[in-house]
N, C-alpha and C positions, 0 to 999 in steps of 0.2 A: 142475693147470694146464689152462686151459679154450684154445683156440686157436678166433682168431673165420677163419669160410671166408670164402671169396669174395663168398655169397649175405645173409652178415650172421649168421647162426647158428651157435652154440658147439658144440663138439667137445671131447671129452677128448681131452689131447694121445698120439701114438700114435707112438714113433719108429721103430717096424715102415714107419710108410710114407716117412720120407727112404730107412730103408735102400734098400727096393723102389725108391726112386729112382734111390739111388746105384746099386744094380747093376742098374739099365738103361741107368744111362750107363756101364759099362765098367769099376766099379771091383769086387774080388774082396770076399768075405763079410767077411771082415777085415779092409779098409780101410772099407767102407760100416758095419758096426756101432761101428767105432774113432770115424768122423768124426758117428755120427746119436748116438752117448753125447756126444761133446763141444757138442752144439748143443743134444743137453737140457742138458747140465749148465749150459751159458752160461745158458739161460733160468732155471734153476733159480736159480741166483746172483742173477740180477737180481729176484728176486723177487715180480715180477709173477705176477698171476693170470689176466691173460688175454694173449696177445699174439695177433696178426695174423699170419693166414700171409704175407703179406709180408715180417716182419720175420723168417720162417724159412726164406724163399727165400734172403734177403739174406743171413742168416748162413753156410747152407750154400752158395751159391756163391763167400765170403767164404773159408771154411775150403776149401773143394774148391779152389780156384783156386789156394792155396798147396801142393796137394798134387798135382796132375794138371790142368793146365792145359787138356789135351784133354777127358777128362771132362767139367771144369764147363762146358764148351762142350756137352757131349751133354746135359748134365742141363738148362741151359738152354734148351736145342732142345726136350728131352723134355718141360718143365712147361707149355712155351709151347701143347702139343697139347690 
C-alpha cells in the first residue's frame, strides 16, 4: 500500500510512524501500536492501493478521539508543526 505525501510523491506505507505520533501525543506503547494496527487494517480492508495522508490523518484522529480525547487534541497540535 503506497501512501501519496503532502509534496505528491508515494511512500510505502510505514505504521511505525502514526505510532511515533501517537506517543508524542501522550498515549503509552500499547495503546499507539493497538490504535496504528487498526488504521492499517481499516486501509487494508478498503483495499485501496494508494491513499492520502489526509485520509490517515482523518482516520487516526477519528479512532484517537474515541479513545482520549486529549491526546487527539496533542496529535493534532503535533502534525500541524
Amino acid at each position: 500500500m503506497q501512501v501519496q505525501k503532502k509534496d505528491g510523491s508515494l511512500q510505502e506505507f510505514d505504521s511505525e510512524k502514526i505510532v511515533n505520533g501517537l506517543l508524542n501525543s501522550g498515549l503509552s506503547d500499547e495503546e499507539a501500536e493497538d490504535l496504528a494496527s487498526e488504521v492499517e487494517d481499516f486501509f487494508i480492508e478498503s483495499a485501496k492501493e494508494t491513499i492520502s495522508w489526509q485520509e490517515i490523518k482523518t482516520k487516526v484522529l477519528e479512532l484517537l478521539k474515541e479513545v482520549n480525547p486529549d491526546a487527539a487534541q496533542m496529535f493534532e497540535n503535533y502534525k500541524k508543526q
